[in-house]
N, C-alpha and C positions, 0 to 999 in steps of 0.2 A: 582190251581189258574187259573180263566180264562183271554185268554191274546186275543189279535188281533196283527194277523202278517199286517204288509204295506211294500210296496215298494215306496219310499218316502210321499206321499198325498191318494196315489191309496188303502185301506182295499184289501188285499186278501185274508182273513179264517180266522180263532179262533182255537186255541190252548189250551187244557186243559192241563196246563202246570205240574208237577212236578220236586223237587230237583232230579237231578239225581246223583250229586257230591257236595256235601255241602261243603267239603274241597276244591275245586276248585269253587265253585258259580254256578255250573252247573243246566240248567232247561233243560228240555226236554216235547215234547208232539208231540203228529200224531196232521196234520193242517187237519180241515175241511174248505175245500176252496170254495170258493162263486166265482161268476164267473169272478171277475173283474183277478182271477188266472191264467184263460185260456189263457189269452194274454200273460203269462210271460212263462206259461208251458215250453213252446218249447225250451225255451232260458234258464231255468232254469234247463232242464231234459240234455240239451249240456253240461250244467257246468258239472253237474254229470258224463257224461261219457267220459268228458277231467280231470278232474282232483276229479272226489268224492264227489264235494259238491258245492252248486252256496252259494258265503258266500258277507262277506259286500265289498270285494274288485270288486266283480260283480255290485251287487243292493245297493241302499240305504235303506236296510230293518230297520225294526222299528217293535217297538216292544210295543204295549199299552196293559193296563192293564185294565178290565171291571171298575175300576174307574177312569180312562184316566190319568192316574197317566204313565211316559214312562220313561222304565227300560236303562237304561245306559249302557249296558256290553263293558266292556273291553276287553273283547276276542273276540266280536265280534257278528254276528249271523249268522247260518247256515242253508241253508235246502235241504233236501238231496229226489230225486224224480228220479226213477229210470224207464223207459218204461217197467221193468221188473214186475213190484212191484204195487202193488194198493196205497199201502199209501207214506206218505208224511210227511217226519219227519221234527221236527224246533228243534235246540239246539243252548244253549248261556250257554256262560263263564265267569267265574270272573264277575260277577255281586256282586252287595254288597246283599247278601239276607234278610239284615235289613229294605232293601227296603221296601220287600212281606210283613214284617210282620205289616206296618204301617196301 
């Protein structure tokens, strides 16, 4: 399913999302990020290498859905961007997945 990642107002990429834990609500997908991204990069790649991941206790990230329909999780959301790594992971949890299938 395709999603758009935000940082409150701000679109940063799209996300071709997949279940990655159905038992837990879990989605996953690599973000192809647009450039409004480059201004969080720096700040988002620190999260990563102080603690593993810039998650919602960092951003207000958000999470829409290509029918602007916006997912709710519980667990949160994550994204993980490494100076090492070319890609750009987005993971959410305990989401209700009866959402997707409306």
């Amino acid at each position: 399913m395709k999603g758009f990642l935000y940082i409150n107002d701000d679109k940063i990429g799209e996300v071709n999302f997949s279940i990655i834990d159905e038992g837990m609500g879990g989605i996953g997908g690599d973000l192809i990020p647009n450039a409004n991204y480059k201004k969080y990069q720096p700040i988002i790649q620190q999260h990563f290498e102080k603690q593993g991941i810039s998650n919602a206790d960092n951003f207000n990230f958000r999470i829409l859905l290509e029918d602007n329909r916006e997912l709710i999780p519980e667990g949160g959301i994550g994204v993980t961007d490494s100076t090492d790594f070319d890609e750009i992971y987005v993971e959410s949890t305990r989401i209700d997945l009866t959402q997707l299938k409306k």
